[in-house]
N, C-alpha and C positions, 0 to 999 in steps of 0.2 A: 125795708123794715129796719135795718140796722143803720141806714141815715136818717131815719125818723129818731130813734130813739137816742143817738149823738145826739142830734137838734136839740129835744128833750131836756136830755142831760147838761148841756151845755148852758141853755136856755135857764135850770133850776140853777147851776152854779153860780150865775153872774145876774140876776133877778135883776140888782140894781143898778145894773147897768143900762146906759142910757144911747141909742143909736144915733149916729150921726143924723141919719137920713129919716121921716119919716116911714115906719114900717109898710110893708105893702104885701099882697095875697102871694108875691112871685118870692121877694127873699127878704133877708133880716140880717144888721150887722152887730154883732156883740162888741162895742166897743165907742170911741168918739175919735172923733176928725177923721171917719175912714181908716182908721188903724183898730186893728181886732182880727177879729174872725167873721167873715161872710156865710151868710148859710144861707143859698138858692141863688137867683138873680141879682144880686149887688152889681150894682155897673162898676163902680172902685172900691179897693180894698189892698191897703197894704197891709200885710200881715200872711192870713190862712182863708180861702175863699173855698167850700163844698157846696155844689151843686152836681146834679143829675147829667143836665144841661143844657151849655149856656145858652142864652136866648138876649141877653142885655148888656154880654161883658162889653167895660171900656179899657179897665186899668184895672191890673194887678201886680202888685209889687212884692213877692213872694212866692207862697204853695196856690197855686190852683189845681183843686183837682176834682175830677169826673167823671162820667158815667157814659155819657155818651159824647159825640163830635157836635161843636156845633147846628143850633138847627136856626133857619139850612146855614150850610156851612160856606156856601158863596156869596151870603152876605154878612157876614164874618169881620166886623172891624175894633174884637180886642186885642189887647197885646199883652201878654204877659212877661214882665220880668224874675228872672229865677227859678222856679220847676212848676212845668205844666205835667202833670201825672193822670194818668187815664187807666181807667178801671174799665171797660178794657180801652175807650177810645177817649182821646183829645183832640183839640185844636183851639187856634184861634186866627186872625189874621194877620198877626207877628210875633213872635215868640223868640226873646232872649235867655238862654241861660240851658236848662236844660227839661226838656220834653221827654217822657215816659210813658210808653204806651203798652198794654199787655197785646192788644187787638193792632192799634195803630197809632199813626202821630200826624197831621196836618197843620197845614198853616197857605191860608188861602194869599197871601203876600211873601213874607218871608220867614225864614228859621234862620238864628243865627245861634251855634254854640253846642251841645250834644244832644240827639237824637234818635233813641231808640224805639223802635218798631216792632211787633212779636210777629207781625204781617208784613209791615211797611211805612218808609216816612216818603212823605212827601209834600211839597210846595208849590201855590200856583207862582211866585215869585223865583226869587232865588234862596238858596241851600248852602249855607255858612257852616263849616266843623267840623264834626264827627258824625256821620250818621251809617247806621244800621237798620236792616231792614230785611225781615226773615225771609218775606217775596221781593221785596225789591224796594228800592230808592228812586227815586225822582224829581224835577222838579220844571216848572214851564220857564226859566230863567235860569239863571247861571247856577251849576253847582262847582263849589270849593273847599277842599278839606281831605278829608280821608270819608271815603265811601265805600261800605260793603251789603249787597244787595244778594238775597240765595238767587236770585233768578235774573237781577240785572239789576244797574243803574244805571240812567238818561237823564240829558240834562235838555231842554229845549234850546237853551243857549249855549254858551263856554263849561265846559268838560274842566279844572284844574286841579291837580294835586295827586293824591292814591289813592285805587282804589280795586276792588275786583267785584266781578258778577258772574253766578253760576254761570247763565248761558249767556249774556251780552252785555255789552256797554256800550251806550252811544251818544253821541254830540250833533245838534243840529248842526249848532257852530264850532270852534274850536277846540282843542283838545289838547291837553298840557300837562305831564308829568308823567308817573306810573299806573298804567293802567292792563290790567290782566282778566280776559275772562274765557270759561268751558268754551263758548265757542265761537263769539264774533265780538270783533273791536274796530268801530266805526265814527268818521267824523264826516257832518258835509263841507266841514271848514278844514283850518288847517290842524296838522300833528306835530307835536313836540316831545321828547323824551324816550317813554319807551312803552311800547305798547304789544301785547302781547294775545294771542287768538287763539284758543285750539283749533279751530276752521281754516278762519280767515284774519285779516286785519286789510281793513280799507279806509280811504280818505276821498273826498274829493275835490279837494284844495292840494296844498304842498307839506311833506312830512319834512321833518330832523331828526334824529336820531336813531334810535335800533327797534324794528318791527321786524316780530317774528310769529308767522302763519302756519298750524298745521297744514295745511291745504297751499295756502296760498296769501302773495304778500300785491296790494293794488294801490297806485298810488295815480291820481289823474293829474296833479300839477307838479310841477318839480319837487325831488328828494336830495335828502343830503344824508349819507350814514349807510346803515348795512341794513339791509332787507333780507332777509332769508321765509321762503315761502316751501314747503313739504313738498309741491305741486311748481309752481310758477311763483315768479317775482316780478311784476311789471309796473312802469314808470312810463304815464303819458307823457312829460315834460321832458328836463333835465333831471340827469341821475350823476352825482357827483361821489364818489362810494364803492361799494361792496353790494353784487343785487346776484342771488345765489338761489334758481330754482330744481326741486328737485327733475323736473321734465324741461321748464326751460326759463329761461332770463333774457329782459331785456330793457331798452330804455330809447327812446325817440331820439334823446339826445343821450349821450353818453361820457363822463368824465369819470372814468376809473376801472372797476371789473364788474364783467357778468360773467356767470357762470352757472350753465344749466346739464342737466344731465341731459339729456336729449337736444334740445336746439338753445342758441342765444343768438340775439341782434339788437340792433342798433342800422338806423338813418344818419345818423352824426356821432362818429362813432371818436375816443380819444384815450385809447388805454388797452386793455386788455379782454379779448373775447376767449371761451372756452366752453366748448360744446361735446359731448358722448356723443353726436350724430352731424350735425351740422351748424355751422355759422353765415346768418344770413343778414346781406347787407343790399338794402332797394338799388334800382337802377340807376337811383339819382342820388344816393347817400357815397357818404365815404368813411372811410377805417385810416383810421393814422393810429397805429398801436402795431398789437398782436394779432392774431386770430391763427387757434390751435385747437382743428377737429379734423375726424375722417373729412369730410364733404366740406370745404370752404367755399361758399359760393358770393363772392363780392362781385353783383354786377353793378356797381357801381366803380371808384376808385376805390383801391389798395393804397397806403402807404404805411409801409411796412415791414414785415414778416409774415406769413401767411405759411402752418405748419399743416399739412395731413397726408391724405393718401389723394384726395383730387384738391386740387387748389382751382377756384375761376377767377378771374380778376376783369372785370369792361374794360377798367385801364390801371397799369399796376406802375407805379412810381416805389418801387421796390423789389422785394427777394422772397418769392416762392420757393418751399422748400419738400418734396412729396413724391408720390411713382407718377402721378401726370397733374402738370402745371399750365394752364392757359389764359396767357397774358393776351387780352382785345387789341390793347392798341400797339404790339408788334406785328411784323409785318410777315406774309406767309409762313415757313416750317418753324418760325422764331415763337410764332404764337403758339402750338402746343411742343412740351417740350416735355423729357421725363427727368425725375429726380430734382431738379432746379429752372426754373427759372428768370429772369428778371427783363427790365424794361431795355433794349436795346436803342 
């Protein structure tokens, strides 16, 4: 009722005005050359464009604003420059400048520039800005900018920039910058920056920088930087860094510290181990560093220091140090030994 009677109103004020377009049962432009004001289906309109909703947008260079989202909204090919507004919902198929939505905000291509949501913005494309979004953010391609979602934001592609989500945020593909959410922080690509989990944070590519897991910190290809997990810190690849679990730590390969309250290890091991219970190193792996717990069980090679109350070594190319020491590859009472041992 109260865009009928705009219409109306607007319609008695400007009588003599003459539309670009012949008029049509769908919309009517007050104004000529497409500059004015749109009221209904106007395919173009620079100026101020009112309709319900769209059904014919091409081009808008201004205010558009509406009532409902596209119908349907996946075939969706206008684009608005400057503020798409929605009473409660908007969209179009690309959308520059800035989008307002009381309900929502879409854009079946792309958004580029601020985006506010009372529910949620989202793109089938990619997600350029700022965007906000009461339930969550999204988009089926790259998002970039600052992103804050109550319940999450995911990007189908590339993750870049800051951002947080009540419960999650995730990257198909990669994932770059500050990112913080209530409970899990995920990428199937790679991680860069700093990403932070009350659960978890996991990747299944290679991280850089500082990830930090209440629970727990997972990393499947090589790391660089400090990982600290509540629970566990583990690194399938190489771990070049600081990997610091509350039960345990460790890394396939290893360049720098683990340290876990309960267990740490390492297969290729180059630095420093430190375990509340034990340090363990496979039958075929080796330790050239430290390793300081009760129970050091290197059955593989030692080369090192090896600190606790039992030390094992397969074969120890260094100095055990503990109330019993067993070096493999010495020879009879040389191999267990108390207090000290080393390779004779």
């Amino acid at each position: 009722m109260r865009l009928a009677l705009l219409t109306a109103a607007l319609l008695a004020a400007t009588a003599s005005a003459q539309p670009a377009d012949p008029p049509s049962s769908s919309g009517f432009l007050i104004g000529t050359d497409g500059v004015g004001i749109g009221i209904g289906d106007v395919p173009h309109v620079t100026g101020i464009r009112l309709n319900v909703r769209d059904r014919a947008l091409r081009r808008v260079v201004g205010l558009n604003a509406t009532v409902l989202a596209p119908k349907p909204l996946a075939d969706s090919v206008g684009r608005v420059t400057g503020l798409a507004l929605g009473l409660p919902l908007t969209g179009a198929a690309e959308v520059e400048g800035v989008a307002l939505g009381l309900g929502g905000v879409g854009a079946t291509d792309r958004l580029d520039g601020i985006a506010l949501g009372g529910l949620g913005v989202g793109a089938g494309g990619s997600l350029r800005g700022l965007s906000v979004g009461g339930i969550g953010v999204g988009a089926g391609g790259d998002v970039r900018g600052i992103s804050l979602g109550g319940i999450g934001v995911g990007a189908g592609g590339d993750l870049v920039g800051i951002g947080a989500g009540g419960i999650g945020v995730g990257a198909g593909g990669d994932m770059a910058g500050l990112w913080v959410s209530g409970v899990g922080v995920g990428a199937g690509g790679d991680v860069a920056g700093i990403a932070v989990g009350g659960v978890g944070v996991g990747t299944g590519g290679r991280a850089d920088g500082l990830l930090l897991g209440g629970v727990g910190v997972g990393v499947g290809g090589d790391f660089r930087g400090i990982g600290v997990g509540g629970l566990g810190a583990g690194v399938g690849g190489r771990a070049d860094g600081l990997l610091v679990g509350g039960l345990g730590a460790g890394a396939s390969t290893l360049r720098g510290v683990a340290i876990g309250g309960l267990g740490a290890g390492t297969a290729d091991g180059h630095g420093l181990l430190v375990a509340g219970a034990t340090v363990q190193v496979p039958h075929d792996g080796v330790l050239r560093g430290v390793a300081i717990s009760p129970y050091s069980n290197v059955r593989g090679e030692m080369r090192g220091l090896s600190i606790g109350i039992v030390n094992v070594a397969g074969s120890l190319h260094g100095v055990q140090i503990g109330l019993l020491n067993w070096a493999g590859n010495n020879r009879g009472w040389k191999r267990l030994l108390p207090f000290a041992n080393a390779h004779f």
